[in-house]
Structure formats: C-alpha cells, structure tokens
TORKOL-542612 format. One record per residue: residue in three letters; x, y, z of N, C-alpha, C in turn; residue number from 0. Coordinates in nm, 2 decimals. Layout:
<pts>
pt aa Ala; n_X X; n_Y Y; n_Z Z; ca_X X; ca_Y Y; ca_Z Z; c_X X; c_Y Y; c_Z Z; i NUM .
...
</pts>
This chain:
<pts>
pt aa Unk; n_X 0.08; n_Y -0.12; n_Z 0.00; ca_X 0.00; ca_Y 0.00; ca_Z 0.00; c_X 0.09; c_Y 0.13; c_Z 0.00; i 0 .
pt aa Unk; n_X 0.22; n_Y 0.11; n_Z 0.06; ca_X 0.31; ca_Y 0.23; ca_Z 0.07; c_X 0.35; c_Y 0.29; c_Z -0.08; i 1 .
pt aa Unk; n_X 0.41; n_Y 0.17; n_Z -0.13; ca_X 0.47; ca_Y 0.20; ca_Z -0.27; c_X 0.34; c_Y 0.24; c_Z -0.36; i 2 .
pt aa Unk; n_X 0.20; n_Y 0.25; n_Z -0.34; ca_X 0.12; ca_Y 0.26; ca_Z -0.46; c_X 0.08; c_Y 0.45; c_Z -0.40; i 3 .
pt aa Unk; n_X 0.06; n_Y 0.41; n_Z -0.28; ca_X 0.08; ca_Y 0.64; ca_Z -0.24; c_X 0.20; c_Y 0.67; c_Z -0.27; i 4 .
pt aa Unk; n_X 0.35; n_Y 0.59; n_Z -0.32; ca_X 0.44; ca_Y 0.63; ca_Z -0.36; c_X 0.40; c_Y 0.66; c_Z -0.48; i 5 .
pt aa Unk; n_X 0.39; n_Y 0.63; n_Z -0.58; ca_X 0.33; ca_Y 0.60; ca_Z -0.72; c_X 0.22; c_Y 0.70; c_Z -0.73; i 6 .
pt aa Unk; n_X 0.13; n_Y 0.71; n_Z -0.65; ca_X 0.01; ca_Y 0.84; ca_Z -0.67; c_X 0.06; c_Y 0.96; c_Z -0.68; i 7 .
pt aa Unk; n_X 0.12; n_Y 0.98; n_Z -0.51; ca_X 0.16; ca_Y 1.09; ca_Z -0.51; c_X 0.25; c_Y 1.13; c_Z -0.63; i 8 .
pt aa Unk; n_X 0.37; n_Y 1.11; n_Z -0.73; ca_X 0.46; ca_Y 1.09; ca_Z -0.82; c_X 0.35; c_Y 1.14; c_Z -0.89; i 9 .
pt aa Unk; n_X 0.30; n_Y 1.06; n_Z -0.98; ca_X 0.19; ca_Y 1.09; ca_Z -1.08; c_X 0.11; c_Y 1.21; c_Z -1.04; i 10 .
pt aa Unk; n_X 0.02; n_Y 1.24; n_Z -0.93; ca_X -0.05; ca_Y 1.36; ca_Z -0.90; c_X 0.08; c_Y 1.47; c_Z -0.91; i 11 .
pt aa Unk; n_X 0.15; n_Y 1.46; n_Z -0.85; ca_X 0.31; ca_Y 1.58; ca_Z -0.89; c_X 0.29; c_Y 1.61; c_Z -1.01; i 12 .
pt aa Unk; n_X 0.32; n_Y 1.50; n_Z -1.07; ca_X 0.35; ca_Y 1.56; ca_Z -1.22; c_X 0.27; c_Y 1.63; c_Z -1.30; i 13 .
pt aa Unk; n_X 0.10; n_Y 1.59; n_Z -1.22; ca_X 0.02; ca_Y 1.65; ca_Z -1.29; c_X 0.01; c_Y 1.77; c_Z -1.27; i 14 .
pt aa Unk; n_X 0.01; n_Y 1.81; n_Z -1.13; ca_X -0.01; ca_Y 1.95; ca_Z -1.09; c_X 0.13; c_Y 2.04; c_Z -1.17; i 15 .
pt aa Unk; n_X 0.22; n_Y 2.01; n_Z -1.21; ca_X 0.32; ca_Y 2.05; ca_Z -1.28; c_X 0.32; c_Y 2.06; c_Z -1.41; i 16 .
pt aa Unk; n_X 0.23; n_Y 1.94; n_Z -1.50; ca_X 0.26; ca_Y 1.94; ca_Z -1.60; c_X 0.08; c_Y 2.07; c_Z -1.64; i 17 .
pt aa Unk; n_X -0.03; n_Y 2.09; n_Z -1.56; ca_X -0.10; ca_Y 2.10; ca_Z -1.62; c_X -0.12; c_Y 2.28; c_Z -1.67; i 18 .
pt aa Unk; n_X -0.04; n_Y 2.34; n_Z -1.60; ca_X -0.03; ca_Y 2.48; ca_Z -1.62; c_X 0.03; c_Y 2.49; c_Z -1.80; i 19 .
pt aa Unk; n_X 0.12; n_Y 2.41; n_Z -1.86; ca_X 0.21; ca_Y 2.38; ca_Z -1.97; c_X 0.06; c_Y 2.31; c_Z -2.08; i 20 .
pt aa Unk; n_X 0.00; n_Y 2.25; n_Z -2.02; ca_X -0.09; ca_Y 2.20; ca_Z -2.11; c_X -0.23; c_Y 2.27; c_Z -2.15; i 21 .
pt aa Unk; n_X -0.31; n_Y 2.39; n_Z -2.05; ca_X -0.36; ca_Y 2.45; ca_Z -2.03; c_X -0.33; c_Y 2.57; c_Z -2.09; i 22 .
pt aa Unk; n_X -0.21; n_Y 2.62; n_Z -2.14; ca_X -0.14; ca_Y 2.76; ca_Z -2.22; c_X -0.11; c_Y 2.66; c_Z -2.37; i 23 .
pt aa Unk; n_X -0.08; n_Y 2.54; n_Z -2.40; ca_X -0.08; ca_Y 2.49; ca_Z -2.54; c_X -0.28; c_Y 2.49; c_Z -2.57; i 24 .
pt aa Unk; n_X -0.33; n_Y 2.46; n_Z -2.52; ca_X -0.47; ca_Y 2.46; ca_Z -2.53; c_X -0.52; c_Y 2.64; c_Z -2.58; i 25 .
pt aa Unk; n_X -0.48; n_Y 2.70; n_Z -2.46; ca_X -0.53; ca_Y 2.82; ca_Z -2.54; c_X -0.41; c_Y 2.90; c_Z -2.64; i 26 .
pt aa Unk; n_X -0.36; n_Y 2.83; n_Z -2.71; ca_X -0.28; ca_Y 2.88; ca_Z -2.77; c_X -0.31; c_Y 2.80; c_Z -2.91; i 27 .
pt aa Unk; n_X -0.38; n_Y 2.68; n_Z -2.90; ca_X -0.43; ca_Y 2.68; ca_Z -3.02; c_X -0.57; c_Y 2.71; c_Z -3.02; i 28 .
pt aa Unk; n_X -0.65; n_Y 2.77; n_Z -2.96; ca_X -0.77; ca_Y 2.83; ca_Z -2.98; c_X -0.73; c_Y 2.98; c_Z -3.04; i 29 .
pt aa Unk; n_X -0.60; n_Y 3.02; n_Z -2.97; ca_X -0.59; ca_Y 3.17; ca_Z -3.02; c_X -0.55; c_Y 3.15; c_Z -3.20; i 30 .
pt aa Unk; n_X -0.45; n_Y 3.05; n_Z -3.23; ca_X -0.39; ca_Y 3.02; ca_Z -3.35; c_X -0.53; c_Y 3.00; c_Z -3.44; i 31 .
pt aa Unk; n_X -0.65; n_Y 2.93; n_Z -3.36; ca_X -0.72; ca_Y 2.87; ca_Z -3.51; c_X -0.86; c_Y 3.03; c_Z -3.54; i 32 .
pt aa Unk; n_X -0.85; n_Y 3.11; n_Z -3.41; ca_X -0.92; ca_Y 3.22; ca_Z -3.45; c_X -0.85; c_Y 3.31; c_Z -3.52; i 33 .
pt aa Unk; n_X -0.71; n_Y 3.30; n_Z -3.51; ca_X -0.61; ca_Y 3.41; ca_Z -3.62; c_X -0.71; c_Y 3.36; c_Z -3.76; i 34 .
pt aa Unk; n_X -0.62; n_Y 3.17; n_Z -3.77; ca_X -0.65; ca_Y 3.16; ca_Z -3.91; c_X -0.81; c_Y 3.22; c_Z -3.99; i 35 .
pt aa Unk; n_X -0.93; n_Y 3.21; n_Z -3.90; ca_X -1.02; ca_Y 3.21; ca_Z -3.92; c_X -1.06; c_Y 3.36; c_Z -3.97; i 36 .
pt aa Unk; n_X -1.00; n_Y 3.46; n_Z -3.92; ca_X -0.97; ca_Y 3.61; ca_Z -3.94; c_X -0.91; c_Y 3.62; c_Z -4.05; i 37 .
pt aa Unk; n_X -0.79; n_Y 3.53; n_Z -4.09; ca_X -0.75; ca_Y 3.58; ca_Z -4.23; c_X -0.78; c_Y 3.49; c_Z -4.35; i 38 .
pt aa Unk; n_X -0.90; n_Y 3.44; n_Z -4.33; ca_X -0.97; ca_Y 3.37; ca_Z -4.43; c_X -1.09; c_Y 3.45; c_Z -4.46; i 39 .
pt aa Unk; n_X -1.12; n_Y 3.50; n_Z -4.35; ca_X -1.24; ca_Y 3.59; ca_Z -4.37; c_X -1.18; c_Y 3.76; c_Z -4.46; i 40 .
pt aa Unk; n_X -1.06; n_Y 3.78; n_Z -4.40; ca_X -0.98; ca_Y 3.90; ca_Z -4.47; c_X -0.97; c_Y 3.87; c_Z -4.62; i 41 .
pt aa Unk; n_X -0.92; n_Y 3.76; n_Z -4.63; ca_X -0.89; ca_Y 3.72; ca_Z -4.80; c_X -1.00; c_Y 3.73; c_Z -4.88; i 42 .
pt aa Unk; n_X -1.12; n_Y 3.68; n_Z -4.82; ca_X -1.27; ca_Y 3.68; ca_Z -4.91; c_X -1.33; c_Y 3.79; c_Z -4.88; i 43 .
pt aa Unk; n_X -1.38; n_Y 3.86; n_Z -4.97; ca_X -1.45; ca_Y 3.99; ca_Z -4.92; c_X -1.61; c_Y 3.92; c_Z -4.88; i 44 .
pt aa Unk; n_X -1.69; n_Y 4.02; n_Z -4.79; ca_X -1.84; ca_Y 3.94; ca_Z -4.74; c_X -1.93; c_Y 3.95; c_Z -4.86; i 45 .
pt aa Unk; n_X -2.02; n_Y 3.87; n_Z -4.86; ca_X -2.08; ca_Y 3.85; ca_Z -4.96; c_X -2.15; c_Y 3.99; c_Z -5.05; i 46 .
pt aa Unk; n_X -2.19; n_Y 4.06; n_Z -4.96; ca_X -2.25; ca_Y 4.22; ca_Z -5.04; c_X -2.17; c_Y 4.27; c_Z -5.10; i 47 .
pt aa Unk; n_X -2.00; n_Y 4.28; n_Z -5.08; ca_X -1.87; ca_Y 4.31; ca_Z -5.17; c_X -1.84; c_Y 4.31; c_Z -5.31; i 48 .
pt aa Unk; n_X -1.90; n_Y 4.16; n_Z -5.23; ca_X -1.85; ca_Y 4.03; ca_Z -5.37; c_X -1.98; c_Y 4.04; c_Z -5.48; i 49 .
pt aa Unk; n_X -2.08; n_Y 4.09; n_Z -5.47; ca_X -2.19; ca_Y 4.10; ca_Z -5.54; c_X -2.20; c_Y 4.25; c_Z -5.61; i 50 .
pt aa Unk; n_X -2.14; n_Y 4.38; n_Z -5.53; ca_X -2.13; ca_Y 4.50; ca_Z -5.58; c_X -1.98; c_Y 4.49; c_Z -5.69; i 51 .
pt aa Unk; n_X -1.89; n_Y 4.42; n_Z -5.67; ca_X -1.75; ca_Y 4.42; ca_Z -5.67; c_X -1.77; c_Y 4.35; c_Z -5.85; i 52 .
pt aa Unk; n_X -1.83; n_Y 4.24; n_Z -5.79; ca_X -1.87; ca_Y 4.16; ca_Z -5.98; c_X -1.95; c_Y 4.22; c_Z -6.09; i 53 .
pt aa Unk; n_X -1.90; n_Y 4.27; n_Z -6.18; ca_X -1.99; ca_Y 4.30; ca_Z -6.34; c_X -2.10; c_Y 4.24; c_Z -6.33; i 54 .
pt aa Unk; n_X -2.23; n_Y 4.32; n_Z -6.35; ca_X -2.33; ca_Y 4.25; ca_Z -6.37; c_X -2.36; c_Y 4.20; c_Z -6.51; i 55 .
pt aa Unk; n_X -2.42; n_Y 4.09; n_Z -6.53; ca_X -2.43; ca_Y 4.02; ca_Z -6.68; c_X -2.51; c_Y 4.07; c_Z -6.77; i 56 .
pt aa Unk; n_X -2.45; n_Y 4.10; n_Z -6.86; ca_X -2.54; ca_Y 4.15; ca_Z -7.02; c_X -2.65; c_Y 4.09; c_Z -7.05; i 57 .
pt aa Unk; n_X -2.71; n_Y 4.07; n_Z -7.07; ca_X -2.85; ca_Y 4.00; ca_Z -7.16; c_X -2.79; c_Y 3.98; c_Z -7.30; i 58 .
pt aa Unk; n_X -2.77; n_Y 3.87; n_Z -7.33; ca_X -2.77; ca_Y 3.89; ca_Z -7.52; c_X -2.84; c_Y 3.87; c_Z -7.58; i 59 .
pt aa Unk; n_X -2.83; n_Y 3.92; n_Z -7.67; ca_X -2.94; ca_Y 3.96; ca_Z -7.78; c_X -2.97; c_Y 3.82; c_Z -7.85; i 60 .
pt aa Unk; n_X -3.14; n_Y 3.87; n_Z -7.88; ca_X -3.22; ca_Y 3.69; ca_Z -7.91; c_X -3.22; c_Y 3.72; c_Z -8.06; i 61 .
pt aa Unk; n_X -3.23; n_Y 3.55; n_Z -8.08; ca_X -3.24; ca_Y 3.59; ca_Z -8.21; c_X -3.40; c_Y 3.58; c_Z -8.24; i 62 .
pt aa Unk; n_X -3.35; n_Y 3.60; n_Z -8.39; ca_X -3.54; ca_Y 3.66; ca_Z -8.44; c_X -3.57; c_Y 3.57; c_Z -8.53; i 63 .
pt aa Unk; n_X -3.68; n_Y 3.53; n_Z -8.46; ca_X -3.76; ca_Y 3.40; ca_Z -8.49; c_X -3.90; c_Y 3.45; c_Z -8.51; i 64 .
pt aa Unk; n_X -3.88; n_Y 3.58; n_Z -8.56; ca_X -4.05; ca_Y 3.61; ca_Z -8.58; c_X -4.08; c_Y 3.57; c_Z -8.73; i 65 .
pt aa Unk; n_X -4.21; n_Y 3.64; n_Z -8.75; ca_X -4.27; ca_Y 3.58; ca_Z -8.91; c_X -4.20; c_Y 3.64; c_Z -9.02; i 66 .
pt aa Unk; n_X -4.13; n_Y 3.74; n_Z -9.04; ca_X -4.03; ca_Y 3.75; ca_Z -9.10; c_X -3.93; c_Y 3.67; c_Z -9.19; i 67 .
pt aa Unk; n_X -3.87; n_Y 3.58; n_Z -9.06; ca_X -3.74; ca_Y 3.50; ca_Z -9.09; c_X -3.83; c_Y 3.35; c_Z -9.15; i 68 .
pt aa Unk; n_X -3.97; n_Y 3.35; n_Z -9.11; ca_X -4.01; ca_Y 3.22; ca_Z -9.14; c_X -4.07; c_Y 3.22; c_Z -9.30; i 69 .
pt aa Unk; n_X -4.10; n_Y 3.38; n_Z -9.35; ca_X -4.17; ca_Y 3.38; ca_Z -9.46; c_X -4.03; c_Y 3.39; c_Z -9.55; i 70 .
pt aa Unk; n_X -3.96; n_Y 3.41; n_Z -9.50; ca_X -3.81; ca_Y 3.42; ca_Z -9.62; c_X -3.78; c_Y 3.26; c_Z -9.61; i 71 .
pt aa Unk; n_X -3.77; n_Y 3.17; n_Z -9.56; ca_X -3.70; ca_Y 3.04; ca_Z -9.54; c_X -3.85; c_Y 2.99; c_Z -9.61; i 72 .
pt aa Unk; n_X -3.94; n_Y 2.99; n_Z -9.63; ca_X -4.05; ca_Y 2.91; ca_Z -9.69; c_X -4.04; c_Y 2.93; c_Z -9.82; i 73 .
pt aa Unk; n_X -4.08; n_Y 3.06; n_Z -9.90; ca_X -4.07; ca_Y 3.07; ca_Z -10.03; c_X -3.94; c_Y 3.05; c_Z -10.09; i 74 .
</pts>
C-alpha cells in the first residue's frame, strides 16, 4: 500500500506540474485557429462586396424568330 501512495503521489506531482504547460498549449491553439479564421475571412470579401464588386451580366441579344425569318426560309 506504501509503494502505490508512492506511485500516486509521483503521478499527481507531475500532474499539478505538468497541467499549467498543457492548459497555455490549449489556449494557444484556440488563439492560433481564431487568427486563421480572421484571415480567411480578410482574403474573401463578405458577400454584399462580392456581389457590388462583380460586373453585372449582359442580356444577349435573341435571335429573331418572328414571321419575317419564317416567310423568307419558306418561299
């Protein structure tokens, strides 16, 4: 029973030691993946940008299929 509170104690040490080191890598990748997230958002402009920012499309011209084109192709 002595050697296994040897053994606890040992292991709880390490923990109380190790967890301040593990607790700053944690928020250190929460701060890293909100950077990334910020300059993904920087690179794409927001959608209203991106809609004012793009040429709006032409309409092309239809062709003519009225009675015209059908009385020249019959006779």
């Amino acid at each position: 029973m002595n050697t296994f509170l040897e053994y606890l104690f040992v292991v709880a040490l390490f923990a109380l030691i190790a967890l301040p080191s593990l607790v700053g890598y944690a928020r250190d990748r929460a701060i890293d993946r909100q950077l990334r997230e910020a300059e993904r958002r920087q690179a794409r402009p927001p959608e209203a940008e991106r809609r004012s920012a793009s040429p709006k499309p032409r309409a092309l011209p239809r062709p003519d299929f009225g009675a015209s084109s059908v009385k020249a192709s019959c006779h």
